[in-house]
C-alpha positions as a Python dict, from the first residue, in 0.01 Angstrom:
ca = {
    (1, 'X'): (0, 0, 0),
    (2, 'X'): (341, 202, -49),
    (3, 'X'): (609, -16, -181),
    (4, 'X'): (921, -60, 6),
    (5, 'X'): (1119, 139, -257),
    (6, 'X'): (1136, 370, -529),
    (7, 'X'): (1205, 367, -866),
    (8, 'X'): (1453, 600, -1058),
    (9, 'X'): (1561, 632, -1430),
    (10, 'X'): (1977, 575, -1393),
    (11, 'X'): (2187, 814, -1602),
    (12, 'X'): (2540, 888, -1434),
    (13, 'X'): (2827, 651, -1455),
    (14, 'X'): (2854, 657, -1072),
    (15, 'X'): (2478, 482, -1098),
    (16, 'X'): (2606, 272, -1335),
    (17, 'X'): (2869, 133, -1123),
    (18, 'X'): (2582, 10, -895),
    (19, 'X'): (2436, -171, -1171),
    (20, 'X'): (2780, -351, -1188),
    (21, 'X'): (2761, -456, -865),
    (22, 'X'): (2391, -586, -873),
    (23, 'X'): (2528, -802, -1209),
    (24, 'X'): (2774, -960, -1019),
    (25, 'X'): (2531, -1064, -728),
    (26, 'X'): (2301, -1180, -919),
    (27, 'X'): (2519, -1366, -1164),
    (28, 'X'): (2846, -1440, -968),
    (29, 'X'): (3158, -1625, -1073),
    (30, 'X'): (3252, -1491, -1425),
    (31, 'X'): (3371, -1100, -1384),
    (32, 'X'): (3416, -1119, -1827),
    (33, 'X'): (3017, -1113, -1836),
    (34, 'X'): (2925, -821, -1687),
    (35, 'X'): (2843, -500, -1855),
    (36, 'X'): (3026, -280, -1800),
    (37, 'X'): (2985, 149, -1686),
    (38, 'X'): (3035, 260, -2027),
    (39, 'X'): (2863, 69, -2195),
    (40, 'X'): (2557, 140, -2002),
    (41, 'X'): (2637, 509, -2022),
    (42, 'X'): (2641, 469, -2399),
    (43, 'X'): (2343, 285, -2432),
    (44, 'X'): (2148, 435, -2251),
    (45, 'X'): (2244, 822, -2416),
    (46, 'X'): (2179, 691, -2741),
    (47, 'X'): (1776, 588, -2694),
    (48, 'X'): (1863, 293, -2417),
    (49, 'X'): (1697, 297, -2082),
    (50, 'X'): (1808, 170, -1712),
    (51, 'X'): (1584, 203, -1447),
    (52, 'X'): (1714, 139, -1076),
    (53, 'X'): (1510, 31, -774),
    (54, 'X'): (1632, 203, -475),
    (55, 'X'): (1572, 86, -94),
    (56, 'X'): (1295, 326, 45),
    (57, 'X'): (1425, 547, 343),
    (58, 'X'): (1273, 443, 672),
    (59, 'X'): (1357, 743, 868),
    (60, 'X'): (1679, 560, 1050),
    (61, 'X'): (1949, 723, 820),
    (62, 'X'): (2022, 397, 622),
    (63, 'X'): (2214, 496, 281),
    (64, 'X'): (1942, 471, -20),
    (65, 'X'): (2089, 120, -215),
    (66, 'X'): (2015, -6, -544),
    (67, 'X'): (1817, -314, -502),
    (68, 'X'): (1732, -431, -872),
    (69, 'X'): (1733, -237, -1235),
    (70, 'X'): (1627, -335, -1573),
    (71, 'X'): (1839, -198, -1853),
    (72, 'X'): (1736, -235, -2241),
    (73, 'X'): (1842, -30, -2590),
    (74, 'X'): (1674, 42, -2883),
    (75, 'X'): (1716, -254, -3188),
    (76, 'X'): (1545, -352, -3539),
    (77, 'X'): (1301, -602, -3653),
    (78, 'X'): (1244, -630, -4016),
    (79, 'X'): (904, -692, -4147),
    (80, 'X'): (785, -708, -4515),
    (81, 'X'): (771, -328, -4522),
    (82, 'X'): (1126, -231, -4391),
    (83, 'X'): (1317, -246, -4082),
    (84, 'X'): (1085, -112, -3768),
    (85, 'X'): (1201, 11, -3374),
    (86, 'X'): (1195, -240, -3087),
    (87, 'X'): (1326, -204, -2759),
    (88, 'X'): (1577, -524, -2614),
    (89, 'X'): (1544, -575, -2320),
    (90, 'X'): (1892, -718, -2193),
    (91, 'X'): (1858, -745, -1800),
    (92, 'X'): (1639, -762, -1533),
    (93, 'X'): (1781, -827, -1208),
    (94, 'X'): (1636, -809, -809),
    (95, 'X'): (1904, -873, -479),
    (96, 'X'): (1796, -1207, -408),
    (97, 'X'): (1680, -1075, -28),
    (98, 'X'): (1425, -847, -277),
    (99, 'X'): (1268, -1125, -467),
    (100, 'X'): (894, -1266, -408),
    (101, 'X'): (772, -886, -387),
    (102, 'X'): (639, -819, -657),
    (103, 'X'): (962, -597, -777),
    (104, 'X'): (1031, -784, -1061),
    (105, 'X'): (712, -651, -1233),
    (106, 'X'): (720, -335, -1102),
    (107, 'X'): (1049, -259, -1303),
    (108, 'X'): (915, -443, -1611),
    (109, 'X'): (582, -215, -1570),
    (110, 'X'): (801, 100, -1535),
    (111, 'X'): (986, -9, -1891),
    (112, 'X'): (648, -46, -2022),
    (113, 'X'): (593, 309, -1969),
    (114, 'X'): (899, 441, -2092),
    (115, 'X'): (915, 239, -2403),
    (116, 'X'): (522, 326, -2484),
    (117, 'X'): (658, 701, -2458),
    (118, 'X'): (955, 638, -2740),
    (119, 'X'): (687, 550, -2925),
    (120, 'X'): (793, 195, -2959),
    (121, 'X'): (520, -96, -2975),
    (122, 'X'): (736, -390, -2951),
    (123, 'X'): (998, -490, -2664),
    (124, 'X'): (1160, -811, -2673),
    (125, 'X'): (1428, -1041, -2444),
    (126, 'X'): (1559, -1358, -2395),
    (127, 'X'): (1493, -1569, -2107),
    (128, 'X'): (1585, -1958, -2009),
    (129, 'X'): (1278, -2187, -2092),
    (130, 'X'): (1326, -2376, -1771),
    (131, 'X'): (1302, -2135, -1531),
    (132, 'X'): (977, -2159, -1374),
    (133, 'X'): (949, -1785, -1173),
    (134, 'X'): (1085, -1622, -1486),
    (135, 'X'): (824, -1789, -1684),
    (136, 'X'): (573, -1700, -1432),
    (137, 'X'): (674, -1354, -1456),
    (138, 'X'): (734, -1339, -1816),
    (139, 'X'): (413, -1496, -1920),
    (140, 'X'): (195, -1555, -1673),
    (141, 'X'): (236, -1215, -1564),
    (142, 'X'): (327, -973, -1820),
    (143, 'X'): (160, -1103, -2088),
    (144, 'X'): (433, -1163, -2352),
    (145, 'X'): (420, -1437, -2569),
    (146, 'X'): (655, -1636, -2710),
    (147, 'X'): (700, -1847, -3113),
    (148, 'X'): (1084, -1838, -3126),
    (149, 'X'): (1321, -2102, -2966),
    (150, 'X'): (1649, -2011, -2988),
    (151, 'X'): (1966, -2265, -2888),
    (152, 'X'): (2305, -2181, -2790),
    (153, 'X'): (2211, -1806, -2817),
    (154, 'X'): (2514, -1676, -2584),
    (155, 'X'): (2747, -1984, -2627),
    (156, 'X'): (2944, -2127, -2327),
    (157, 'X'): (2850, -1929, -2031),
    (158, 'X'): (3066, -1870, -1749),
    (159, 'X'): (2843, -1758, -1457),
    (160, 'X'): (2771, -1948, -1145),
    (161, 'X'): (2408, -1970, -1259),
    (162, 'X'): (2438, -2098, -1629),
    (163, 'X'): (2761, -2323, -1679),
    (164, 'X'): (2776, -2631, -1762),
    (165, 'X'): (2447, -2615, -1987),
    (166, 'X'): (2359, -2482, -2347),
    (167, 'X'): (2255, -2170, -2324),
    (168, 'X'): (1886, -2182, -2523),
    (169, 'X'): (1610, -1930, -2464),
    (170, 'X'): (1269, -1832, -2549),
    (171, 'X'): (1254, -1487, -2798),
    (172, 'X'): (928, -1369, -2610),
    (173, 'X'): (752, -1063, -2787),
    (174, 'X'): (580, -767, -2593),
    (175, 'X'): (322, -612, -2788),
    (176, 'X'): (326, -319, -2522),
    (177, 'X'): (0, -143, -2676),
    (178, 'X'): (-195, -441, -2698),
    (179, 'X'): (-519, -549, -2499),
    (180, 'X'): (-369, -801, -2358),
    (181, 'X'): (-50, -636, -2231),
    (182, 'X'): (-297, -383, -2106),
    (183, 'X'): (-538, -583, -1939),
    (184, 'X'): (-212, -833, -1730),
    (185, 'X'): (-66, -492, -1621),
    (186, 'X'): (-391, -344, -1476),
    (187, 'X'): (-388, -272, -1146),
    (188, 'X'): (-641, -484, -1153),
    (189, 'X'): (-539, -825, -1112),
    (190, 'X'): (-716, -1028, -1367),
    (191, 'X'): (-837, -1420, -1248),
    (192, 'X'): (-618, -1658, -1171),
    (193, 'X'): (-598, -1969, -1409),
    (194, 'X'): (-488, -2291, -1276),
    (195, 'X'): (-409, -2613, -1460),
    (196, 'X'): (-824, -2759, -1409),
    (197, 'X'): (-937, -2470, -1640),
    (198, 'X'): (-681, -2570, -1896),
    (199, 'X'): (-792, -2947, -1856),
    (200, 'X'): (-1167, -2860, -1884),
    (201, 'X'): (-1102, -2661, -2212),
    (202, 'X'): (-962, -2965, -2393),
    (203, 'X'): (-603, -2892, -2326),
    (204, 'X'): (-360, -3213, -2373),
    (205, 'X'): (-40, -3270, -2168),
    (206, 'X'): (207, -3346, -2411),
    (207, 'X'): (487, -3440, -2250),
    (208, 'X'): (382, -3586, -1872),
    (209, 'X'): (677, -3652, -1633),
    (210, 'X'): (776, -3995, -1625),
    (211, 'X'): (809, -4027, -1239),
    (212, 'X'): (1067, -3956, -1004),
    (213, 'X'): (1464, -3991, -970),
    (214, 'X'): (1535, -3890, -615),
    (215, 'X'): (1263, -3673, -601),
    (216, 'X'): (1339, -3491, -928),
    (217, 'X'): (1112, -3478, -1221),
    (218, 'X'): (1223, -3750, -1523),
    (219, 'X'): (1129, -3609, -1903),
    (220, 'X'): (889, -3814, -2066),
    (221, 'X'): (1076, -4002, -2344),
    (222, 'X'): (813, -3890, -2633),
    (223, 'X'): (562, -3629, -2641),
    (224, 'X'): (202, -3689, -2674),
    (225, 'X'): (12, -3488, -2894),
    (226, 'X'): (-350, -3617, -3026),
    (227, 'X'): (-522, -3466, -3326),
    (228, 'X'): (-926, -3490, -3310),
    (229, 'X'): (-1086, -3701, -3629),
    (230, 'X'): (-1125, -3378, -3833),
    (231, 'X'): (-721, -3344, -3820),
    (232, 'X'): (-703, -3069, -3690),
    (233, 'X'): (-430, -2985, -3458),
    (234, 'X'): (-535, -2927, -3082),
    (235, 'X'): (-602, -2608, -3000),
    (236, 'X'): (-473, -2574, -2643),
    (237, 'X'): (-186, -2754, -2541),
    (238, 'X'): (41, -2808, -2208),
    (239, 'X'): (422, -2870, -2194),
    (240, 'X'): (539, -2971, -1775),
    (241, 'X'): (867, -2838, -1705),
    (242, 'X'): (1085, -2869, -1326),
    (243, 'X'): (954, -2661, -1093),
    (244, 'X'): (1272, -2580, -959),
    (245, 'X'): (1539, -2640, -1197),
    (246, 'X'): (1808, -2428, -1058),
    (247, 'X'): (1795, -2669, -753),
    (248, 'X'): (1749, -3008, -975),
    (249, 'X'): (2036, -2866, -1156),
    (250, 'X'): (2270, -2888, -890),
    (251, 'X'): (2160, -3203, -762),
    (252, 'X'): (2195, -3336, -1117),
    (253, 'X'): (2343, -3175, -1376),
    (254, 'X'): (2273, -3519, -1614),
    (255, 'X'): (1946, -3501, -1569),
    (256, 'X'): (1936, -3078, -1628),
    (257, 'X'): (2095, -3129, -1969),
    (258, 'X'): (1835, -3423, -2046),
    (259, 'X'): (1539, -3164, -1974),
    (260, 'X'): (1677, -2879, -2205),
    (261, 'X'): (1710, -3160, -2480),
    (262, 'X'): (1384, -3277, -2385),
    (263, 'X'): (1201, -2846, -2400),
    (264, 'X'): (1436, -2808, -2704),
    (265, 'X'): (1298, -3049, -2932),
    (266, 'X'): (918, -2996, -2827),
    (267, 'X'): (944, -2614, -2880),
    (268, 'X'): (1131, -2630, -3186),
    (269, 'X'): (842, -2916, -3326),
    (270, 'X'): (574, -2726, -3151),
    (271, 'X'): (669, -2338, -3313),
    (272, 'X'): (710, -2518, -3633),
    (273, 'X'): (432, -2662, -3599),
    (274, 'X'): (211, -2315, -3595),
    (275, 'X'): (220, -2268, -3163),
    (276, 'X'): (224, -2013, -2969),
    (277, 'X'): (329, -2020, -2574),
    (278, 'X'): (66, -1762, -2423),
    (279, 'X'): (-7, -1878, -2099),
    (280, 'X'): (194, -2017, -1792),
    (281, 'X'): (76, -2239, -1497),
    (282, 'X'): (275, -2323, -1153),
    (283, 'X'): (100, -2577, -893),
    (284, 'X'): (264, -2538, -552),
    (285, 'X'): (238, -2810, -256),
    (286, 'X'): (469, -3092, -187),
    (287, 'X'): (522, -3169, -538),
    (288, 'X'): (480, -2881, -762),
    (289, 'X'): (414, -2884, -1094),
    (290, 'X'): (484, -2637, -1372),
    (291, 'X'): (330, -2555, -1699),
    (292, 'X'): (366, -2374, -2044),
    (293, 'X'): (44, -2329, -2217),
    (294, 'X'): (37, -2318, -2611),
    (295, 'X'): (-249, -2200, -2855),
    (296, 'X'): (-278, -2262, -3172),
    (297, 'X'): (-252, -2001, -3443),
    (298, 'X'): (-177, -1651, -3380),
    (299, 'X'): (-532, -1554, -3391),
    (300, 'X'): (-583, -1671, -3040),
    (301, 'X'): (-309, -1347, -2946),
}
């Protein structure tokens, strides 16, 4: 099946200005936040990539639009043996008429190429914890994984879609040459895991919702985790999030801020603690459920 558009590495400052306008659809209400053209121009000629999704022609003379882009640069990590390339990813953004398509991936899979090219093994990006679809996306489908909790990474934000809230994220980790990166971006889509093949492996929920407050999730008050008799720590574990916490959000915004207290200190215990968040989990039907799931050990990646 042809997708409904086509993908194109961005170069030109008129492209650029595009971009500008997808930022501020995406994340309205704070004009100070968006990137602007030359920036992205410089970035970009200096070892950064932008690719743009364009709106496929359909024969009727409709203008070719930019529906979504990813844009990233080239950064360090420093490991025992000096500082090494990554690529950091900054932004990935679909039209919100665009989303549920599968375009999403497409331009992640299209930065996997490039950045395998450069000769770079390792991209990384920041993404809120709570948001289900870009977990699903992130780690569900992608196959990053993620050790590295990070609070207040961009301060106060201004923009309709994160004020009011600390801004924490997840540090996920691409290993783009890997198996497992391989294998999640085959076009072969591997099985689907659901939450029952967690269970029967021995995975414990650790922090199960504490029922409802006008049909929003409540965070349990302490999190459960149960070592066997050896003492040895589980090896599969489960941590619920909202399923929808942009909408529980503004419905609540007290409750919202006692969730990200709630992920922050189970992450930050949990990564301390030797886990790893390699797996994700979303349960749709009247009441749906979301999951992270966390191995022990980074021998399990």
């Amino acid at each position: 099946m042809i997708p409904p558009w086509n993908l194109k590495i961005l170069e030109t400052p008129q492209e650029m200005e595009a971009v500008e306008d997808m930022q501020r659809l995406v994340w309205p209400g704070s004009e100070t936040d968006i990137v602007p053209v030359h920036l992205l121009v410089t970035a970009i000629h200096n070892g950064g990539l932008a690719i743009g999704a364009y709106q496929a022609a359909n024969g009727n003379g409709q203008v070719e639009r930019l529906v979504g882009f990813v844009f990233g640069f080239v950064g360090l990590y420093f490991t025992p043996d000096g500082p090494r390339p990554k690529h950091c990813s900054h932004m990935l953004a679909v039209d919100p008429a665009w989303r549920d398509q599968g375009l999403g991936f497409a331009l992640k899979r299209a930065q996997w190429q490039m950045v395998r090219h450069q000769g770079i093994d390792r991209i990384t990006w920041t993404y809120d914890p709570l948001l289900s679809r870009n977990a699903h996306l992130n780690i569900a489908r992608l196959g990053a994984v993620c050790n590295t909790y990070r609070r207040e990474v961009y301060g106060q934000m201004r923009d309709g879609l994160n004020v009011g809230l600390p801004s924490d994220r997840f540090e996920v980790d691409w290993w783009v040459t890997t198996q497992r990166v391989q294998r999640r971006l085959s076009r072969r889509a591997r099985p689907r895991l659901d939450l029952a093949h967690f269970l029967a492996a021995g995975a414990q929920i650790c922090n199960p919702t504490q029922g409802f407050s006008q049909g929003w999730p409540l965070p349990a008050e302490t999190q459960l985790i149960v070592a066997p008799a050896g003492g040895e720590p589980p090896a599969l574990l489960l941590v619920e999030i909202p399923a929808d916490f942009q909408a529980l959000r503004s419905a609540d915004p007290a409750l919202a801020l006692r969730w990200r207290l709630h992920i922050r200190a189970i992450f930050e215990n949990l990564f301390d603690s030797g886990y790893w968040v390699t797996d994700f989990v979303f349960l749709p039907g009247r009441e749906p459920r979301s999951f992270y799931v966390l191995s022990y050990g980074d021998s399990t990646l």
